[in-house]
C-alpha distance (Angstrom), angle and dihedral (degrees) to the residues before:
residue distance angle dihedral
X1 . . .
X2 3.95 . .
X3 4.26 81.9 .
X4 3.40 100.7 50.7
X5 3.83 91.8 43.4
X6 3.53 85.9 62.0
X7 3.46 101.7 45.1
X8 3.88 91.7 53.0
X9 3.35 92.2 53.4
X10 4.04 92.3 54.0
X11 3.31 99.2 50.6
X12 3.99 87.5 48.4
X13 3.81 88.6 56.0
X14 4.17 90.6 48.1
X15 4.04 86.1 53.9
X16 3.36 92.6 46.4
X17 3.91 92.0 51.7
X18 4.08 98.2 46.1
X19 4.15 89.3 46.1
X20 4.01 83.6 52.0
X21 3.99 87.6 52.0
X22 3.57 101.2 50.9
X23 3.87 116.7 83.2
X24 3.99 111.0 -127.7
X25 3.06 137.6 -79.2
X26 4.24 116.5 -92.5
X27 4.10 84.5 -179.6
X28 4.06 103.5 127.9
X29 3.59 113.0 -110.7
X30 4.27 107.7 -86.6
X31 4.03 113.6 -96.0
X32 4.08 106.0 -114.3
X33 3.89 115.0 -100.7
X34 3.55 118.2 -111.7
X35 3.56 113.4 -97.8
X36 4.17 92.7 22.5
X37 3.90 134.6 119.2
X38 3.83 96.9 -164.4
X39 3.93 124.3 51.4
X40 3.67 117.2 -108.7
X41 4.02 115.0 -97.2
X42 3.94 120.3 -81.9
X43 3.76 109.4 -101.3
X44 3.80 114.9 -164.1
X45 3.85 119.1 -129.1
X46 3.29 126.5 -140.6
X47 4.18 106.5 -127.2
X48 4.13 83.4 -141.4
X49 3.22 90.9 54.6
X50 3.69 100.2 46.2
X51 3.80 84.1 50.0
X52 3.39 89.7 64.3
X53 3.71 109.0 38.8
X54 4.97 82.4 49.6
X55 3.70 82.5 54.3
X56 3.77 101.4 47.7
X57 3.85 84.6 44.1
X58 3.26 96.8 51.2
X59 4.50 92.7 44.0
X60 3.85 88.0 49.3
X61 4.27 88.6 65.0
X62 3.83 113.3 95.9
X63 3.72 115.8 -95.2
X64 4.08 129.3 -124.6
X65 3.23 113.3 -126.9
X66 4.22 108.0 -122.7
X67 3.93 97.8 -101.4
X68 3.78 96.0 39.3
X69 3.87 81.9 46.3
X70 3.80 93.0 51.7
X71 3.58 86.6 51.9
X72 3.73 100.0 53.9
X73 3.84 84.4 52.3
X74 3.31 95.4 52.7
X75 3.75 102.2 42.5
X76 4.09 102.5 80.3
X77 4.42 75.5 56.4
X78 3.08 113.6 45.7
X79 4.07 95.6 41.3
X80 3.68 95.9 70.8
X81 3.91 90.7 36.6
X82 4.00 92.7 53.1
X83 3.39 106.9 86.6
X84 4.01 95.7 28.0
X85 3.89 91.5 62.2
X86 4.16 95.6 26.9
X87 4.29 75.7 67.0
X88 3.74 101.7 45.2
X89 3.79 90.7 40.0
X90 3.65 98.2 51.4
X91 4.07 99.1 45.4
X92 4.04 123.5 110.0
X93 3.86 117.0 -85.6
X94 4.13 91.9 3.6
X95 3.47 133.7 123.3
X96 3.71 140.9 167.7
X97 4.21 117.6 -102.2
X98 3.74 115.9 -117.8
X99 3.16 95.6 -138.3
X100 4.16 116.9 104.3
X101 3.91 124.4 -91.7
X102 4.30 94.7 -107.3
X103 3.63 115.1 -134.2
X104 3.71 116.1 -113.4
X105 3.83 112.1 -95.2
X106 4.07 98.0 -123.6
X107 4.19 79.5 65.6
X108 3.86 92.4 -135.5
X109 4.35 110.5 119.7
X110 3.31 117.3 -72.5
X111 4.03 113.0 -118.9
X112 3.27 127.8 -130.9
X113 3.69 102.6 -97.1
X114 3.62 89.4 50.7
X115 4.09 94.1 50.4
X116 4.22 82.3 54.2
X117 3.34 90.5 46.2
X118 4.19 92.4 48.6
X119 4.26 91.4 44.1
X120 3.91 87.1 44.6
X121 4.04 87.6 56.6
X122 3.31 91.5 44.9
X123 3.68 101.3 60.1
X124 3.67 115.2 103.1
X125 3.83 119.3 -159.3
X126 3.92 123.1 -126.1
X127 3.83 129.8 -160.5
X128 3.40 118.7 -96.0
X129 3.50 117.9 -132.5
X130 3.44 128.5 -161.6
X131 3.81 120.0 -68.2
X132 3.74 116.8 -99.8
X133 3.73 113.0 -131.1
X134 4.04 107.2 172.5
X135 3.57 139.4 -2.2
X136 3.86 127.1 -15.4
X137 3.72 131.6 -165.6
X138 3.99 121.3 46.4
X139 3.50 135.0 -19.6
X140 3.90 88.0 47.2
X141 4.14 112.1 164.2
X142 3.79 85.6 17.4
X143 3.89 99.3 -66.3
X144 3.32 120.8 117.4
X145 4.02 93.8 -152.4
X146 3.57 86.5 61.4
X147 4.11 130.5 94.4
X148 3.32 134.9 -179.1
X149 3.88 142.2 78.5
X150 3.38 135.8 -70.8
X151 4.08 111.5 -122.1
X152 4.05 144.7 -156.5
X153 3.84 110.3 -76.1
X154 4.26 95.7 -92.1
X155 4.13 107.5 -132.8
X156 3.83 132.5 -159.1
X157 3.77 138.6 -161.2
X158 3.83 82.7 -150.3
X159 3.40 114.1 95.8
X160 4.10 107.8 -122.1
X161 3.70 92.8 26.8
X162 4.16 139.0 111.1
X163 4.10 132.5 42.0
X164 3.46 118.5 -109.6
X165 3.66 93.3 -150.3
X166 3.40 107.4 20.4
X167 4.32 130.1 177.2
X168 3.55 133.7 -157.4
X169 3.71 105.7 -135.5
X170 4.05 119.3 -160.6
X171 3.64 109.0 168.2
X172 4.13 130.9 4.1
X173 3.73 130.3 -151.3
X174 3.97 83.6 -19.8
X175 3.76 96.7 -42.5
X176 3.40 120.2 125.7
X177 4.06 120.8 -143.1
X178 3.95 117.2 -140.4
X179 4.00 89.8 -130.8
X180 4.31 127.3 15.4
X181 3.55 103.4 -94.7
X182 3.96 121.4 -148.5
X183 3.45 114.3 -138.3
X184 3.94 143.9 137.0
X185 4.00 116.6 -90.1
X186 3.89 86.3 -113.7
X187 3.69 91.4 63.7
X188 3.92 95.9 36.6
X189 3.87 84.8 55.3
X190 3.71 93.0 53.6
X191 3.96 80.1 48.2
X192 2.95 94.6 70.0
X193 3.13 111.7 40.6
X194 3.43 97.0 62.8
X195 3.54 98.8 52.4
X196 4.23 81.7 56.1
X197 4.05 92.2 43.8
X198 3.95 104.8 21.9
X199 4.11 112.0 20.5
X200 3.70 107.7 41.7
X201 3.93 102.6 46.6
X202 3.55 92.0 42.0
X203 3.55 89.9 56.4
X204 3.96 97.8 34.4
X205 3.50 119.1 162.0
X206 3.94 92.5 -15.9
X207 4.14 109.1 139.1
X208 3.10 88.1 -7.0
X209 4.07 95.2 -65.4
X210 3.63 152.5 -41.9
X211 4.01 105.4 -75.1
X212 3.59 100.5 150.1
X213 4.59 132.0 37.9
X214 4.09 107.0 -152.2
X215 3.87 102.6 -127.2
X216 3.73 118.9 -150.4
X217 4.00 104.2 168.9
X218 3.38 146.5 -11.4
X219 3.74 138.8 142.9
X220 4.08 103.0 34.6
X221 4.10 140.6 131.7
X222 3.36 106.8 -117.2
X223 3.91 147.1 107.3
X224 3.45 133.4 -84.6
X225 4.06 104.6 -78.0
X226 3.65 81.4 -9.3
X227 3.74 85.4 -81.5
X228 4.23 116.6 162.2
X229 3.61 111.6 -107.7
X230 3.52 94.0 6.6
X231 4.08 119.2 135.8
X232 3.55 110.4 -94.8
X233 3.96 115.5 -81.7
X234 4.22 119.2 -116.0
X235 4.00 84.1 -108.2
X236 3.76 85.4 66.0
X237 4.19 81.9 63.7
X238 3.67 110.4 34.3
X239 3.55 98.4 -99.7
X240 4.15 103.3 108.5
X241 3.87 144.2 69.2
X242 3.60 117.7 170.3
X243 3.97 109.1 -155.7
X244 4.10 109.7 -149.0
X245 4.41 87.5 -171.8
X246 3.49 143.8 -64.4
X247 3.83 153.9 -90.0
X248 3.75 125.1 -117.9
X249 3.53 126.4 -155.6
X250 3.94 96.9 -110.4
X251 3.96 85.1 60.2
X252 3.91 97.8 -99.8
X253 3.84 117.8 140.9
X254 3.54 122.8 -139.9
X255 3.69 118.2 -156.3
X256 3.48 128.1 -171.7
X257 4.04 100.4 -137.2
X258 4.03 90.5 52.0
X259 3.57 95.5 35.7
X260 3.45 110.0 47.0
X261 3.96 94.5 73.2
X262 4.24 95.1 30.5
X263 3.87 104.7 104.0
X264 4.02 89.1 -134.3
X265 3.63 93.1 59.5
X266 3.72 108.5 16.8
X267 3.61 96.6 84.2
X268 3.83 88.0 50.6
X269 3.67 106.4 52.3
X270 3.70 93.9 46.5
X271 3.45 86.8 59.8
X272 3.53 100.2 48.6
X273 3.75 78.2 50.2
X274 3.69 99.4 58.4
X275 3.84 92.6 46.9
X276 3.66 97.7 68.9
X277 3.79 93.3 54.0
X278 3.75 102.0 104.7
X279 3.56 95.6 11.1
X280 3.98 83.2 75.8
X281 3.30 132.8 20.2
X282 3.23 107.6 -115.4
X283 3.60 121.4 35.5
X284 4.39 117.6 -174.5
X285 3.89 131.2 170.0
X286 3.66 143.6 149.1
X287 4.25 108.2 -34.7
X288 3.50 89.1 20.6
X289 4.32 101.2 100.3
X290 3.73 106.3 -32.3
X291 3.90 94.5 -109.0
X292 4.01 91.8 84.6
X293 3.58 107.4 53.8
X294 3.54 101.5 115.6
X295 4.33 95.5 41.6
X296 4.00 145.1 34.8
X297 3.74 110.3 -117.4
X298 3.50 118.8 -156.1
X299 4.13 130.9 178.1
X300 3.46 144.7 172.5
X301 3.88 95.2 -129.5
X302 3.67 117.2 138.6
X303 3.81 124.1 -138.7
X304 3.76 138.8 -169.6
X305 3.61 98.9 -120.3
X306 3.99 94.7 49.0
X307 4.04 124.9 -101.4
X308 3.95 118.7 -4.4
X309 3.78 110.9 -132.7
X310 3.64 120.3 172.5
């Protein structure tokens, strides 16, 4: 009796000890059964265990695959965003920067507001160029020599002013022009017709060619000779280019105001003059009125007495 006294109160002492050594329980406290007036005993879980049983729980749930989980990401974003950049995006003569969105410098998430307000910054404006109605390449106004693009009809609260079908003309029976020139199809005809019949055998085989015409106006609202009160000038209608030289292929320029009294070109460029009178309707150079010393100035203008060459 003494012995097993003894021994019970050992083995008391060693239980004692180990519950002292183990760190407590974090277990929740056990729901109540149904039907009982005293809550079920505390069992003690082992934190491996637990571990084990979160991670299986959590490996049981069904997976995303890695696009539709991309998307759930990016859904609470790009919802507020949609509209906001849909708008920028889709606006004339806009579009987006390459460059990345920067993260803000505190390094917390940037909110939506701010991520509008970064894409907004970032949006660089282009030039707008005229709207393209119809075809574009060659064979523009029917002529195969001819290339270009075919533009919006251009209107004007002048009075006199604008082409209802107006082209943008780049090049002409292989001639290149130094700037697109806006004109109407009648005039771009007459164009090129006189590079064919007037420009290219005048200057022949002459540095090597004629590759490029020196454009100095052409579509524009204005006056005749930009003169107050005067009636408003073909240019105001699509119907003139003025030509101030030309380009050959060894990379010589041409220019009417030097050239037309230089004995290598002289000869030339009054030529080339003479060959658009009745090919336009009007035809002016140098000596002709004083305000076209410096350019040829050709239109489509039709007069009573027949073609106006001076």
């Amino acid at each position: 009796m003494k012995h097993a006294l003894v021994l019970t109160i050992l083995l008391l002492t060693v239980s004692l000890q180990a519950a002292q050594a183990e760190p407590p329980s974090t277990s929740p406290r056990p729901l109540k059964r149904a039907g009982a007036e005293t809550a079920a005993p505390v069992a003690t879980v082992n934190p491996a265990a637990a571990a084990t049983i979160a991670v299986a729980a959590v490996a049981s749930r069904p997976r995303l695959r890695p696009a539709a989980a991309a998307e759930a990401l990016a859904a609470p974003l790009a919802a507020p965003l949609a509209t906001p950049v849909a708008a920028i995006a889709a606006g004339p003569g806009l579009a987006l920067s390459p460059r990345p969105v920067r993260r803000p410098a505190n390094g917390r998430p940037a909110s939506s507001t701010e991520l509008y307000q970064i894409v907004s910054a970032a949006v660089r404006t282009q030039p707008v160029p005229e709207a393209i109605i119809g075809r574009q390449g060659s064979g523009l106004c029917g002529v195969p020599g001819i290339e270009g693009q075919s533009i919006a009809p251009i209107n004007s609260n002048v009075r006199g002013c604008g082409v209802a079908e107006p082209v943008r003309i780049t090049s002409v029976d292989g001639v290149r022009l130094s700037q697109a020139a806006i004109m109407d199809c009648p005039t771009a005809r007459a164009l090129n017709t006189w590079v064919q019949r007037g420009v290219k055998p005048a200057v022949g085989r002459t540095g090597g060619g004629v590759v490029q015409l020196q454009v100095a106006g052409h579509y524009v609202c204005r006056s005749q000779n930009n003169r107050r009160g005067a009636p408003i000038s073909e240019h105001g209608r699509g119907k003139a280019i003025d030509i101030s030289g030309l380009r050959l292929a060894n990379g010589e320029t041409v220019s009417i105001l030097r050239g037309w009294k230089d004995q290598r070109y002289s000869s030339m460029l009054r030529q080339m003059h003479r060959a658009g009178c009745g090919i336009f309707g009007t035809t002016l150079g140098p000596g002709s009125d004083g305000h076209h010393e410096d350019h040829l100035h050709y239109d489509t203008a039709s007069h009573r007495n027949g073609a106006y060459c001076r």
